[in-house]
C-alpha positions as CSV (number, residue, x, y, z in Angstrom):
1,X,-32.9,-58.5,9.4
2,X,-29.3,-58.8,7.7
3,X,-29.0,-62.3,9.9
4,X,-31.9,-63.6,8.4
5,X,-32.5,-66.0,5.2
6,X,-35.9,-66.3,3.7
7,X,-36.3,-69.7,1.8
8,X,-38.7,-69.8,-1.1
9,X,-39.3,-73.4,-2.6
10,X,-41.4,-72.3,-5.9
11,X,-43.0,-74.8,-7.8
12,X,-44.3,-73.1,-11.3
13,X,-45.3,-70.0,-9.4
14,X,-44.1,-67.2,-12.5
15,X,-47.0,-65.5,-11.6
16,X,-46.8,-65.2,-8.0
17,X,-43.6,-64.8,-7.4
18,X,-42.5,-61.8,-8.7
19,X,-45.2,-59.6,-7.1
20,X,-44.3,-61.4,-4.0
21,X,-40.3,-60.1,-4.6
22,X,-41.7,-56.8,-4.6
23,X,-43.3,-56.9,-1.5
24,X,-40.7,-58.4,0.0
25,X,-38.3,-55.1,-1.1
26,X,-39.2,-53.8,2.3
27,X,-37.2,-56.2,4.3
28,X,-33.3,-56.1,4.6
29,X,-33.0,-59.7,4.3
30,X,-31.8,-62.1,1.9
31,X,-33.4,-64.3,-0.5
32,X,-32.9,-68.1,-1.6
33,X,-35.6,-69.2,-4.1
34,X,-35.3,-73.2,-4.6
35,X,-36.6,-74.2,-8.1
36,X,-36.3,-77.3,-10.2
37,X,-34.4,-77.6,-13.2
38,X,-37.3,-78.2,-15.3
39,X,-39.2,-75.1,-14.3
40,X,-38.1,-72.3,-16.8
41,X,-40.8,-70.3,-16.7
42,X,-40.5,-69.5,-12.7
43,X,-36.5,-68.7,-13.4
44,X,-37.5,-66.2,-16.0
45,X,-39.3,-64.5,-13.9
46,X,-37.1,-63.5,-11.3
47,X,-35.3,-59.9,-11.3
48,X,-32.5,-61.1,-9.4
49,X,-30.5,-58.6,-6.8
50,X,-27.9,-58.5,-4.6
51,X,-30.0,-60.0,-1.6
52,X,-31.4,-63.1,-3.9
53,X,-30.3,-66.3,-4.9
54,X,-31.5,-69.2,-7.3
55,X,-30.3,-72.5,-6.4
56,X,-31.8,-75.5,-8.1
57,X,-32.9,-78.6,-5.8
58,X,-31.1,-81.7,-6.0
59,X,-34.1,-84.0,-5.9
60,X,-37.5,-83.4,-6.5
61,X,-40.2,-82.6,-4.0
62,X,-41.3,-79.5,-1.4
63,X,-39.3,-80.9,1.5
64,X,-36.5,-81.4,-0.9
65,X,-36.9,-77.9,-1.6
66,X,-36.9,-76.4,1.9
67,X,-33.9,-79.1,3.6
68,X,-31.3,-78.1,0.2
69,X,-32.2,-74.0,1.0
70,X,-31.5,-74.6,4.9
71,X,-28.0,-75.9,3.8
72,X,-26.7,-73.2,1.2
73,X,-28.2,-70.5,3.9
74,X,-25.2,-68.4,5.7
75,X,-27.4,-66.2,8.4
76,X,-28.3,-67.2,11.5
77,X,-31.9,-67.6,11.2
78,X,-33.6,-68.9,8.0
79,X,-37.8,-68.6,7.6
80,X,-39.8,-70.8,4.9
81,X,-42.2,-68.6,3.2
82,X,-44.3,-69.3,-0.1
83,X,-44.2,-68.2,-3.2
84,X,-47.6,-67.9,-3.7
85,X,-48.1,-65.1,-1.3
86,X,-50.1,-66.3,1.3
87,X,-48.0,-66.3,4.4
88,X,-47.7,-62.7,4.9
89,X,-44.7,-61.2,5.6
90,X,-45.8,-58.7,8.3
91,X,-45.1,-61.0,11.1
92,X,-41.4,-61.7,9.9
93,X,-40.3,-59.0,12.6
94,X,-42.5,-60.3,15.5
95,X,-40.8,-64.2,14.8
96,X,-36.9,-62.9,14.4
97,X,-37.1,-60.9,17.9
98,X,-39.3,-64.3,19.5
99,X,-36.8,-66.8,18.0
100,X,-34.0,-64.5,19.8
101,X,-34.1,-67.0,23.0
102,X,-35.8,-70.0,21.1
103,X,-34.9,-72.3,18.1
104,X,-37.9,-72.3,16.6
105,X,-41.5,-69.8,16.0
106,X,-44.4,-71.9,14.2
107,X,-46.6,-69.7,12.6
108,X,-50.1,-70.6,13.2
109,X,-53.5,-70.1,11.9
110,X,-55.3,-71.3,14.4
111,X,-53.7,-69.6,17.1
112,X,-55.8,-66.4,19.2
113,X,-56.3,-63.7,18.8
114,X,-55.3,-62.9,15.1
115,X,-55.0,-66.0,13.3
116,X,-57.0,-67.2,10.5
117,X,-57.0,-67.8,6.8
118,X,-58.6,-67.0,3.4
119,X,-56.8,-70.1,2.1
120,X,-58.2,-73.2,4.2
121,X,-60.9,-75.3,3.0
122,X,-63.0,-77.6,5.3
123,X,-61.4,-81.0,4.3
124,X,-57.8,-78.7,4.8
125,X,-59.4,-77.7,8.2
126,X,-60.4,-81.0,9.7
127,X,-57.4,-82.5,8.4
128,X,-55.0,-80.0,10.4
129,X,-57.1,-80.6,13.2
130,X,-56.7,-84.1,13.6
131,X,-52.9,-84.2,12.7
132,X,-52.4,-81.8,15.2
133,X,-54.1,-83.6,17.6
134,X,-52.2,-86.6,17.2
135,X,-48.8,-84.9,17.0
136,X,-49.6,-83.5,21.0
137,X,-51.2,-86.5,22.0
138,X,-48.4,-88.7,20.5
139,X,-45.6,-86.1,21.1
140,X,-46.8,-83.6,23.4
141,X,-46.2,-81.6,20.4
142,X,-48.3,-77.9,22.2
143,X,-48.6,-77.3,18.7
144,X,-51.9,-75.8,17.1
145,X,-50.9,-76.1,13.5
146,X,-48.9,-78.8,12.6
147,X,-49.5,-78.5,8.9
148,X,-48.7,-74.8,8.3
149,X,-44.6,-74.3,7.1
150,X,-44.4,-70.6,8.2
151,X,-41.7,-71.7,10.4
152,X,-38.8,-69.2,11.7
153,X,-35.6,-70.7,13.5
154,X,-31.6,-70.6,14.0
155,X,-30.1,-72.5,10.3
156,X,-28.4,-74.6,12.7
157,X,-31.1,-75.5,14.7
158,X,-33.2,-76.2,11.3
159,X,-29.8,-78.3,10.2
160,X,-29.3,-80.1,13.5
161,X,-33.0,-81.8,12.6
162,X,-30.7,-84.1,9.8
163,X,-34.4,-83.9,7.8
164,X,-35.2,-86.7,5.8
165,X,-38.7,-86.0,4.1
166,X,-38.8,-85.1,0.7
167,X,-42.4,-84.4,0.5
168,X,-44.8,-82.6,2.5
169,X,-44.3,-84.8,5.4
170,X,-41.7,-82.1,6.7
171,X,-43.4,-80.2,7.8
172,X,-45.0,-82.7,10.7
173,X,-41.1,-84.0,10.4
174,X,-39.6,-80.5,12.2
175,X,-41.9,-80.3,15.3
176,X,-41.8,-83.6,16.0
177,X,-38.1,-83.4,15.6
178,X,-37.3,-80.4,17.4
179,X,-39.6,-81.7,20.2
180,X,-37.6,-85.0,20.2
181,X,-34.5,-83.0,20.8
182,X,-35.7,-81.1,23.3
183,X,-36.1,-77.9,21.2
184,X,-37.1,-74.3,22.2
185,X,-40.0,-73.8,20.1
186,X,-43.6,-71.3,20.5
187,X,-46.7,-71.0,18.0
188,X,-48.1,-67.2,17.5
189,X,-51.0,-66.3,15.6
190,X,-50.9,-66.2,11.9
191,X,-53.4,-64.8,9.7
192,X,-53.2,-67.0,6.3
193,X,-53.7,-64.1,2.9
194,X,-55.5,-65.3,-0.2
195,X,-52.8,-66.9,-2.7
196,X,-51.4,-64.2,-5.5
197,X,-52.3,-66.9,-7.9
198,X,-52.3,-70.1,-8.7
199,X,-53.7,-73.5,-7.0
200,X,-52.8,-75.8,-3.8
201,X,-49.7,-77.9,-4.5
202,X,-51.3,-80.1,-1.9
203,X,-53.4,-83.4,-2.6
204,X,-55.8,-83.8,0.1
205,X,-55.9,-87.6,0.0
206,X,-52.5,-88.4,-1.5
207,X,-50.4,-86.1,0.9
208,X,-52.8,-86.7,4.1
209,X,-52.0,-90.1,4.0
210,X,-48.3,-89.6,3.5
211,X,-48.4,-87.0,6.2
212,X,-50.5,-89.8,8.8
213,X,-47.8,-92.4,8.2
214,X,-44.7,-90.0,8.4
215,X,-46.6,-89.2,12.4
216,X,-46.8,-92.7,13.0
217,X,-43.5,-93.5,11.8
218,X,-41.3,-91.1,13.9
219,X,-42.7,-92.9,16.8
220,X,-39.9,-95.8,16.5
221,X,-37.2,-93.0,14.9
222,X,-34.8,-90.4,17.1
């Protein structure tokens, strides 16, 4: 896993993300954690090694977070994961040998057999739903969870995307994207752990309504 980069935007998470670190021991990969200026408490918290780096984002925002890791990153395949814990590390392996061929593995949770989550509520649930089904009607996305950032590709494919979104609507940005392109891309099952600690970052209202009008927009964008 030397040629892989695992990107961490981590928003106030000092109590998540060092017991994530320590899980994350077990991989020979490395490590860019993406933290605001502003947030102290997180930086203090990190043991940092060999494998990890802290860069600070230059603007603010989760999609801010993830496009400034994808730049400083010098393997060949970079992978968003959470600080929070909840996208479990386990199926880091299964993605690097499927991305061999492709540019890009979606993790999903509602892929089967063995997806799921501890973490979805029902308004989180229906909302996927929906913005999923729009992204394949609109796009012929074959996507099954458009909403879910576990994503594993080549940095240069993630780079070639010129991302824009500085909020959560990148992660409906990248499929869309990639399928626009014309993309290798696959979902596999994904089963979503309950957060270390800590609440969703995600406004139901505020975000799912940024994240309908960044679907529709990319209709009349390349």
């Amino acid at each position: 896993m030397k040629n892989l980069t695992l990107i961490i935007p981590a928003k106030y998470e000092a109590d998540s993300l060092p017991i994530f670190l320590e899980e994350l021991k077990g991989f020979d990969c490395q490590i860019i954690i993406v933290l605001s200026k502003e947030d102290i408490s997180t930086e203090k918290s990190i043991n940092l090694k060999d494998n990890i780096q802290i860069i600070h984002q230059k603007k603010e925002g989760y999609g801010r977070a993830l496009i400034d890791g994808f730049n400083a990153s010098t393997t060949e395949y970079s992978c968003i994961i959470n600080a929070d814990g909840s996208m479990d590390p386990k199926y880091l392996n299964e993605m690097l040998k499927e991305c061999k061929n492709k540019d890009f593995i979606f993790a999903s949770r509602y892929e089967r057999p063995g997806g799921g989550s501890d973490d979805d509520t029902i308004v989180t649930l229906i909302g996927n739903k929906v913005f999923s089904l729009m992204g394949n009607i609109l796009y012929n996305l074959n996507i099954s969870d458009i909403l879910y950032t576990y994503i594993l590709g080549k940095t240069e494919s993630f780079r070639n995307l010129n991302l824009t979104s500085d909020d959560f609507r990148l992660c409906v940005e990248i499929p869309i994207k990639a399928k626009k392109r014309k993309l290798i891309y696959k979902c596999i099952a994904s089963y979503e752990r309950s957060r270390i600690a800590g609440k969703k970052k995600v406004n139901a209202l505020k975000d799912g309504f940024l994240i309908l009008i960044g679907i529709l927009s990319f209709i009349f964008k390349k």
